[in-house]
N, CA, C and O of each residue as an XYZ file, in Angstrom:
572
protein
N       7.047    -15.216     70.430
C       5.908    -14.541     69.900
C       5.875    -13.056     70.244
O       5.240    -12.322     69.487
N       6.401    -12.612     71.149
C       6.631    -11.642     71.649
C       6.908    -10.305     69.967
O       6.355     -9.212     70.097
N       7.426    -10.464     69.105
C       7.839    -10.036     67.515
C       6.495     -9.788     67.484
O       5.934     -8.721     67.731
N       5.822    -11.241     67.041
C       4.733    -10.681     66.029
C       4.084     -9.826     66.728
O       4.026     -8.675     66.294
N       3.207    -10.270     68.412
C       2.808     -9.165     69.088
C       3.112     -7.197     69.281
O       2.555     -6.153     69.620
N       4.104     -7.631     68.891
C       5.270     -5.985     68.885
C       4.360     -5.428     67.713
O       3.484     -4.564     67.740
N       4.828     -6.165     66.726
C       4.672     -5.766     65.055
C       3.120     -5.507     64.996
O       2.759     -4.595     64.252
N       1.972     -6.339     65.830
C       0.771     -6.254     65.502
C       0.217     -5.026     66.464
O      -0.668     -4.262     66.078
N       0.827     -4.931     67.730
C       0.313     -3.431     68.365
C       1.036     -2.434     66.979
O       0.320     -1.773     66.227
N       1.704     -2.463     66.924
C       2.472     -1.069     66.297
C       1.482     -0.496     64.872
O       1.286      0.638     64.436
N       0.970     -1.937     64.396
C       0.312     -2.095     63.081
C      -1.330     -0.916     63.586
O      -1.822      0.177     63.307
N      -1.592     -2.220     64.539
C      -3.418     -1.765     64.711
C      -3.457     -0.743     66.373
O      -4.409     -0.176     66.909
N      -2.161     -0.839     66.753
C      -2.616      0.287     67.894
C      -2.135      1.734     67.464
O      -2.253      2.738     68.167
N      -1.553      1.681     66.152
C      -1.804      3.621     66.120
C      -2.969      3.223     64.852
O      -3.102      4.111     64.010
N      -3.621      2.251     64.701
C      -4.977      1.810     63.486
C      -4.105      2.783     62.139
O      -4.511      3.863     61.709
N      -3.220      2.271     61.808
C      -2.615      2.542     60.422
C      -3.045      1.605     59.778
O      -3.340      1.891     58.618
N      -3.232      0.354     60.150
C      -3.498     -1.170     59.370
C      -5.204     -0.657     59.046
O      -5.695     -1.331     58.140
N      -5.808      0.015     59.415
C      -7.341     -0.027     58.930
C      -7.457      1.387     58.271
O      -8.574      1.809     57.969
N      -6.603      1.951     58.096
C      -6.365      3.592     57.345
C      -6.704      3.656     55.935
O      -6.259      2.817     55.151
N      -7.582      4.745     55.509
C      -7.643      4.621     54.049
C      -6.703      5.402     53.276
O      -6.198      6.476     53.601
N      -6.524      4.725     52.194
C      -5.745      4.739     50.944
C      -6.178      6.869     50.713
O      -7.273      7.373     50.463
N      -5.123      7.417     50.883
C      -6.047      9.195     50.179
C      -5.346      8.446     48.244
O      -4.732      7.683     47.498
N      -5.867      9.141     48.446
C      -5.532      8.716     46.064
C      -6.674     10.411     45.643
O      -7.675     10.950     46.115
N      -5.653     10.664     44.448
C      -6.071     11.869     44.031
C      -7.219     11.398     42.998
O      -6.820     10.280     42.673
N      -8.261     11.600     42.397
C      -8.911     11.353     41.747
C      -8.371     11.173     40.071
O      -8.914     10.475     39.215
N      -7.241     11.959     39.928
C      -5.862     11.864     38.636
C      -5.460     10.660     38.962
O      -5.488      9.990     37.930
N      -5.065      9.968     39.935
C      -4.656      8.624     40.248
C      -5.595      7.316     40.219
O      -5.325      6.214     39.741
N      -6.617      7.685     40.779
C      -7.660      6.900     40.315
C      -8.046      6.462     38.980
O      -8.448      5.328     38.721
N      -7.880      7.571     38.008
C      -8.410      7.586     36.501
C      -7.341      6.545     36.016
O      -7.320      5.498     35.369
N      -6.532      7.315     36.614
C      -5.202      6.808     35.543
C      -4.458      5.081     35.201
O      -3.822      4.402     34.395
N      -5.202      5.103     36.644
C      -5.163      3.335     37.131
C      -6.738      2.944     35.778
O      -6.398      2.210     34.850
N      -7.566      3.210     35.770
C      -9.112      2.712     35.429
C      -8.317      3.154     33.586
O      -8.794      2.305     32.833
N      -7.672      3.804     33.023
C      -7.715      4.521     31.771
C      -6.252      3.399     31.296
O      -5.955      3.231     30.114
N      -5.545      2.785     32.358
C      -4.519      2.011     31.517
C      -5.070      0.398     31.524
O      -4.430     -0.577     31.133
N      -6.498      0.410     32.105
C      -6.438     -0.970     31.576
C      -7.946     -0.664     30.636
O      -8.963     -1.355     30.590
N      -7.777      0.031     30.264
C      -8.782      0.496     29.129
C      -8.320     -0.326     27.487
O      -7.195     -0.362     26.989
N      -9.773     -0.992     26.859
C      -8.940     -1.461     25.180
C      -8.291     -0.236     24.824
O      -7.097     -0.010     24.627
N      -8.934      0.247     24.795
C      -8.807      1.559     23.613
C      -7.200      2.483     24.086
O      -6.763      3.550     23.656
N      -6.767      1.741     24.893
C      -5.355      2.679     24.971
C      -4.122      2.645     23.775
O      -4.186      1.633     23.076
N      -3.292      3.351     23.519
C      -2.255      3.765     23.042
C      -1.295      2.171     22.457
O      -0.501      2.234     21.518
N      -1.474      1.351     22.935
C      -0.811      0.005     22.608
C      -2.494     -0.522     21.536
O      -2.273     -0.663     20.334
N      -3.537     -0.694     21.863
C      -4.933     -1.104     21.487
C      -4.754     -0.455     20.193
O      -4.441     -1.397     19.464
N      -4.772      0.774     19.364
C      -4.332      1.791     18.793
C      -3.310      1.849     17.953
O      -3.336      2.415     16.860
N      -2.301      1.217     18.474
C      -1.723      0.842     17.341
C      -0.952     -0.689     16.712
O      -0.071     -1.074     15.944
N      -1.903     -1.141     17.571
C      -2.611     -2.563     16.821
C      -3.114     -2.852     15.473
O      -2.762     -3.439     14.450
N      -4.299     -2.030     16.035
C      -5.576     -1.621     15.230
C      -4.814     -0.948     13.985
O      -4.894     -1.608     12.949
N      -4.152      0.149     13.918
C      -3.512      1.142     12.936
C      -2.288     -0.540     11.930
O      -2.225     -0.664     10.706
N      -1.716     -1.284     12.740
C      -1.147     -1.999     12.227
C      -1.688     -3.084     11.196
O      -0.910     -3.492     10.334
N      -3.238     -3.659     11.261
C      -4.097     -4.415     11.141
C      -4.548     -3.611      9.540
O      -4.429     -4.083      8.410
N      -5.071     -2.301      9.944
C      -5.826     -1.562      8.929
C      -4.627     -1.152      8.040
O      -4.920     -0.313      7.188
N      -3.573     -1.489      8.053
C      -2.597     -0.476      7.367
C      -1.932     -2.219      6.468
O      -1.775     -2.192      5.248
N      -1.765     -2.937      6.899
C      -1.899     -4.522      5.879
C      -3.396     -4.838      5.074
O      -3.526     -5.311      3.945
N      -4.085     -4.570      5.685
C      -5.403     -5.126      5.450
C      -5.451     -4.160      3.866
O      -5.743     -4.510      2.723
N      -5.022     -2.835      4.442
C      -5.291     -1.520      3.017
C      -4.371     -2.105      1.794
O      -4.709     -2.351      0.636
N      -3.246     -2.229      2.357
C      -2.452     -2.438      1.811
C      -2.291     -3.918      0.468
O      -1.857     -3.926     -0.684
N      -2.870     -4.981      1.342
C      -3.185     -6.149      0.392
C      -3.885     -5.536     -0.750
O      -3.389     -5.559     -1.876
N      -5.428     -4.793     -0.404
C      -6.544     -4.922     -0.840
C      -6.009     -3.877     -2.489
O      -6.051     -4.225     -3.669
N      -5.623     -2.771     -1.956
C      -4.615     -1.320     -2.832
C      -4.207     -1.870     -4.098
O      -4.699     -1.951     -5.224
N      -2.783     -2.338     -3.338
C      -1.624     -3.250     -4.027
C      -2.036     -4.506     -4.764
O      -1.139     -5.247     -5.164
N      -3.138     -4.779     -4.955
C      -3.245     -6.496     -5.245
C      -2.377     -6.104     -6.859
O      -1.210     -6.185     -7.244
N      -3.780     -5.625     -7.515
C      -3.159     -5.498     -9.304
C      -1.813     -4.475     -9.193
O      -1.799     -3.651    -10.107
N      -0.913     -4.392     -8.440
C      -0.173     -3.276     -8.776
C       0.828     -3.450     -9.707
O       1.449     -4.304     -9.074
N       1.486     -3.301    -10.745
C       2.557     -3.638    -11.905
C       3.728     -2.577    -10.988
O       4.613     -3.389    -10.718
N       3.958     -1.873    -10.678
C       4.809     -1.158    -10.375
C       5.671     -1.847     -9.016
O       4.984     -2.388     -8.150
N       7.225     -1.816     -8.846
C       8.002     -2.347     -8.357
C       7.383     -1.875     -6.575
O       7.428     -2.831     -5.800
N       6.937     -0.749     -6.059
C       7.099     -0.141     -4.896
C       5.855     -1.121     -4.330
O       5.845     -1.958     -3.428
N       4.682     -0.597     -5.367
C       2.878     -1.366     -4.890
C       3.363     -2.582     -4.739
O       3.381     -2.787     -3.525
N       3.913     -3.836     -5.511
C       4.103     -5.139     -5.755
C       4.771     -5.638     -4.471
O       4.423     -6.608     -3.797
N       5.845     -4.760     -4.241
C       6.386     -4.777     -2.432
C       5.569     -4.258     -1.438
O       5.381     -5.015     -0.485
N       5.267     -3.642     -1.418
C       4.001     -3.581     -0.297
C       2.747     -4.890     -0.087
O       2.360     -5.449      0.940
N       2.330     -5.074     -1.586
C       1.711     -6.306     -1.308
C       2.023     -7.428     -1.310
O       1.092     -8.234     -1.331
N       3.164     -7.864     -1.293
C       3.628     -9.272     -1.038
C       4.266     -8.938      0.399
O       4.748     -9.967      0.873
N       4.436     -7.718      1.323
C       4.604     -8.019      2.267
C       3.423     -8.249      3.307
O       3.314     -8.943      4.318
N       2.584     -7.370      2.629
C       1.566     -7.410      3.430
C       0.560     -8.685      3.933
O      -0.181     -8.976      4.872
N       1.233     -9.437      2.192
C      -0.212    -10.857      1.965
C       1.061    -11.813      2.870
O       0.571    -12.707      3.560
N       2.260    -11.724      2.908
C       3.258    -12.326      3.614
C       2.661    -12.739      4.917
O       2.284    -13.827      5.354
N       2.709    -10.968      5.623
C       2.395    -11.180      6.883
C       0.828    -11.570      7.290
O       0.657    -11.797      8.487
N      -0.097    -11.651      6.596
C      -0.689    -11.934      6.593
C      -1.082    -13.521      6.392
O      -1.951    -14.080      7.061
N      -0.469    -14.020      5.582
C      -0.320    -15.608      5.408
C       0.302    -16.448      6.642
O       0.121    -17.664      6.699
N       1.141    -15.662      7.761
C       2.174    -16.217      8.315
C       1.148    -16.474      9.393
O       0.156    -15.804      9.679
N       1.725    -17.888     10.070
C       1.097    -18.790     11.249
C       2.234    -18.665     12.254
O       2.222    -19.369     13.264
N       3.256    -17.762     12.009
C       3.975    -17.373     13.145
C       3.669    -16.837     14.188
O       2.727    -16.049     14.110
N       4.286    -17.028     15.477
C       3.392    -16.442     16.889
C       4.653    -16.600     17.899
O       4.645    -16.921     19.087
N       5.586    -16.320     17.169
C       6.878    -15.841     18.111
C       7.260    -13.754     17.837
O       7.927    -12.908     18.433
N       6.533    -13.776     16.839
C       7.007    -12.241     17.265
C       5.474    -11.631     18.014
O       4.321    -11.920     17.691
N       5.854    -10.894     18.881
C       4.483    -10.049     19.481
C       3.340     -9.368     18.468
O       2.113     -9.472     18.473
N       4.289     -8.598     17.563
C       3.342     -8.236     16.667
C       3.055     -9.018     15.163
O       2.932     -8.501     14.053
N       3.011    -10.094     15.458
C       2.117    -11.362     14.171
C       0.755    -11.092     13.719
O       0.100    -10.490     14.571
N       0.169    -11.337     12.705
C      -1.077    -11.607     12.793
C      -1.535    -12.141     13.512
O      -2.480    -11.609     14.094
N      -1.163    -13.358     13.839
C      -1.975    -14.431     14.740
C      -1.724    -13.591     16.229
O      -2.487    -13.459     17.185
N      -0.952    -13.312     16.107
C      -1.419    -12.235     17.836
C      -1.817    -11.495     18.231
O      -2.177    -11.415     19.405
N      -1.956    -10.195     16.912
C      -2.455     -9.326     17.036
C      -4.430     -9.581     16.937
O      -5.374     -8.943     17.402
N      -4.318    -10.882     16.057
C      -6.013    -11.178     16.058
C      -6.357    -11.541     17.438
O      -7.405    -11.277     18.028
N      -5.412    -12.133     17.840
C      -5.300    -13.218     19.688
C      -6.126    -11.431     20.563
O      -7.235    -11.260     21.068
N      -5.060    -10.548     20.393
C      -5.454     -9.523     21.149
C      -6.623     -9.029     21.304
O      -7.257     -8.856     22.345
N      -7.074     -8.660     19.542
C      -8.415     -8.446     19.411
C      -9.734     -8.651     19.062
O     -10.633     -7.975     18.561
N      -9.540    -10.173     19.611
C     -10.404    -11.190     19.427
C     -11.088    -11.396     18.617
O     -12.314    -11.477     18.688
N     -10.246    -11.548     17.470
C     -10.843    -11.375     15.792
C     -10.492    -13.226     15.293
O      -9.508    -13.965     15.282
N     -11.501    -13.295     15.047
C     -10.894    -14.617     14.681
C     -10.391    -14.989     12.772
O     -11.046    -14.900     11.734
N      -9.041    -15.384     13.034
C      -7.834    -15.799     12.483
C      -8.136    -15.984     11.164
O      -8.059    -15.097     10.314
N      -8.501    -17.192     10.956
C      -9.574    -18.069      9.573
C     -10.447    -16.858      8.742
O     -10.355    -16.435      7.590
N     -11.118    -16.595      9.602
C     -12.394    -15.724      9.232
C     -11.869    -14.674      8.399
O     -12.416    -14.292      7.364
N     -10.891    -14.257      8.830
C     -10.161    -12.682      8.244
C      -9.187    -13.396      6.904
O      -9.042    -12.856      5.807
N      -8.674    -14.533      7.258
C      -7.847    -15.193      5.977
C      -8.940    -15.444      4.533
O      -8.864    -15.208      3.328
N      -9.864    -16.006      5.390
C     -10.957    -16.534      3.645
C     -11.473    -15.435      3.334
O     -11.978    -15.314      2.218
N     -11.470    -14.311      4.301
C     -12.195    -13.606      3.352
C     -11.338    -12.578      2.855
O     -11.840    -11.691      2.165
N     -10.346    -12.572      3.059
C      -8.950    -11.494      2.456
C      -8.692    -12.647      1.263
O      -9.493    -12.497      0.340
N      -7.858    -13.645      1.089
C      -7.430    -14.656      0.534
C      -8.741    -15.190     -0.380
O      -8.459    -15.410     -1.558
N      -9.659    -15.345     -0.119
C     -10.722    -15.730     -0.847
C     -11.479    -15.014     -1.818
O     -11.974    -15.543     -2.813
N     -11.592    -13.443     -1.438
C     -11.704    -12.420     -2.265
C     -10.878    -12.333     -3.503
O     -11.311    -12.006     -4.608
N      -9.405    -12.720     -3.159
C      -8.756    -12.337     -4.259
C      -8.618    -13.791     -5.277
O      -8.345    -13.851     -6.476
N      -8.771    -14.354     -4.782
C      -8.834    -15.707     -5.827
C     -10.063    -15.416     -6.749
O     -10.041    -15.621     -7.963
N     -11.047    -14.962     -6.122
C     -12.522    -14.749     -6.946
C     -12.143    -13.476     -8.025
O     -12.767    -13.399     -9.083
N     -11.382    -12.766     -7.783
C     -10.939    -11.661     -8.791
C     -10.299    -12.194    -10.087
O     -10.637    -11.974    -11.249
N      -9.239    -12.990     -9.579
C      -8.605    -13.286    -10.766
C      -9.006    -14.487    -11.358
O      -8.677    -14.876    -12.478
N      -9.812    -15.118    -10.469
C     -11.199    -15.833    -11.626
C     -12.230    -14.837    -12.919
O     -12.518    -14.932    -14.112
N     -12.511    -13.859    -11.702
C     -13.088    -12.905    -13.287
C     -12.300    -12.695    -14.059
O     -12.568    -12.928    -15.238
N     -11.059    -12.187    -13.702
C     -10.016    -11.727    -14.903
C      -9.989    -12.758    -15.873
O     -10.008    -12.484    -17.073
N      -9.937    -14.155    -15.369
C      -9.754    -15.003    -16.239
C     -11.013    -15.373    -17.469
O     -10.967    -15.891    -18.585
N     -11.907    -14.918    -16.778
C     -13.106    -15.163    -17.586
C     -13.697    -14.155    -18.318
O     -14.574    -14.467    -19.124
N     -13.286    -12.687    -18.143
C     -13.907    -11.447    -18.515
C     -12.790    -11.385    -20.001
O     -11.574    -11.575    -20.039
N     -13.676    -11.074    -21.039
C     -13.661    -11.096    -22.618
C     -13.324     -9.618    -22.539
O     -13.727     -8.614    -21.951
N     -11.997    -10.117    -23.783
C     -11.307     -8.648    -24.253
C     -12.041     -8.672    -25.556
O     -12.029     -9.649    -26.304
N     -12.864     -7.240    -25.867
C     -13.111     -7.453    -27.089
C     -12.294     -5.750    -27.701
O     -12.255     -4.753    -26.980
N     -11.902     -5.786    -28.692
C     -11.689     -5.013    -29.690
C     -11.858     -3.883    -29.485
O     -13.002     -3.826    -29.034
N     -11.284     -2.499    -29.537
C     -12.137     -1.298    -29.589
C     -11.985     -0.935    -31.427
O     -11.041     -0.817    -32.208
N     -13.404     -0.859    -31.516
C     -14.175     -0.516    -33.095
C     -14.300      0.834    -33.236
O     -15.524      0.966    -33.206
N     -13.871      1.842    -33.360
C     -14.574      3.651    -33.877
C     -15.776      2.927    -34.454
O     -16.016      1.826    -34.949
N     -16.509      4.201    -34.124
C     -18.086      4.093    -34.591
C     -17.579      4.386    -36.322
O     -16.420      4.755    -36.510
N     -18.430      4.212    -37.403
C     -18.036      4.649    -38.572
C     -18.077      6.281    -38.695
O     -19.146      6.794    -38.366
N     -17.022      7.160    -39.138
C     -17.531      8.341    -39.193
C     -18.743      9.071    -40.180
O     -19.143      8.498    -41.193
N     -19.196     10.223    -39.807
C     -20.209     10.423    -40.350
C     -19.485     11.326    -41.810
O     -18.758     12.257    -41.464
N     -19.595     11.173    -42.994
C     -19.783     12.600    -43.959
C     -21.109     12.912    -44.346
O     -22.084     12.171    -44.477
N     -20.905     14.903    -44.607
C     -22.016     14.817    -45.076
C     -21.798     14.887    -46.077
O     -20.737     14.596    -46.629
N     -22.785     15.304    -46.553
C     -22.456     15.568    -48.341
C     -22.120     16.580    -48.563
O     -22.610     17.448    -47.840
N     -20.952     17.122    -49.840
C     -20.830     18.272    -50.000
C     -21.875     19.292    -50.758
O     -22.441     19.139    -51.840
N     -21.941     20.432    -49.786
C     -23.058     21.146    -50.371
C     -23.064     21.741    -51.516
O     -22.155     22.572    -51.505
N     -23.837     21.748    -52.888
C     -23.267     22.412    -54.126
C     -22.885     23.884    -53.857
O     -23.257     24.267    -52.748
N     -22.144     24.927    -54.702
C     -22.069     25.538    -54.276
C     -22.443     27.196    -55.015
O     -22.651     27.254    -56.227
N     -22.468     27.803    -54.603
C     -23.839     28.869    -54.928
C     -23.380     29.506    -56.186
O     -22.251     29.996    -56.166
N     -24.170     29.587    -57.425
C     -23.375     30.203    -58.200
C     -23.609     31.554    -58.164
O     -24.766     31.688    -57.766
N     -23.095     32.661    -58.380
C     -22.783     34.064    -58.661
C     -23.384     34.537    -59.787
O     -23.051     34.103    -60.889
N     -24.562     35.700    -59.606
C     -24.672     35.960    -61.301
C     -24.366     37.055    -60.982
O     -24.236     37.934    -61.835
């Protein structure tokens, strides 16, 4: 026992073992600011989320080859129940405690209700109004 005794004067008889921590007040923050949501990883989550979400909503009717790829990747990743890559939907909702379902029916559910109107909204004809003539005015005789 004679060790630990050694080790425990050396500890509490120069009182290093009851010594406070100096920390710069920059060190302090910096510890309190990285477990903050709102940091730099939180951020671009969020930017990842809003940038599919735009993207479905944009792209839905798009005819053009570039829009049509954007939104089938977007409704892709969005459809997917995958949760092996870090940045999934389902993880990124996990992160920001958005719940999963909720964001599907109403992304996915919106657009079914669209192309229900489409299906139901009447093409009618475009008619020109009839044009107007007037009458020709007689015209003045000369004496």
């Amino acid at each position: 026992m004679p060790v630990y005794e050694g080790m425990r004067d050396n500890l509490v008889g120069e009182g290093r073992l009851f010594q406070p921590d100096i920390m710069l007040p920059a060190q302090y923050y910096s510890v309190l600011r990285k477990t903050s949501a709102q940091g730099p990883e939180h951020r671009l989550i969020m930017a990842m989320l809003q940038d599919a979400v735009d993207c479905f909503q944009k792209y839905r009717g798009a005819t053009d080859e570039n829009g049509r790829a954007l939104y089938e990747d977007a409704r892709e990743w969005l459809a997917s129940e995958d949760r092996r890559w870090p940045f999934s939907f389902e993880n990124i909702c996990g992160v920001l405690k958005l719940d999963v379902d909720y964001l599907r029916r109403g992304l996915f559910g919106r657009e079914g209700r669209e192309e229900e109107q489409q299906r139901r909204a009447k093409v009618l004809p475009f008619k020109a109004p009839p044009a107007f003539i007037e009458p020709a005015q007689p015209a003045a005789k000369a004496s």
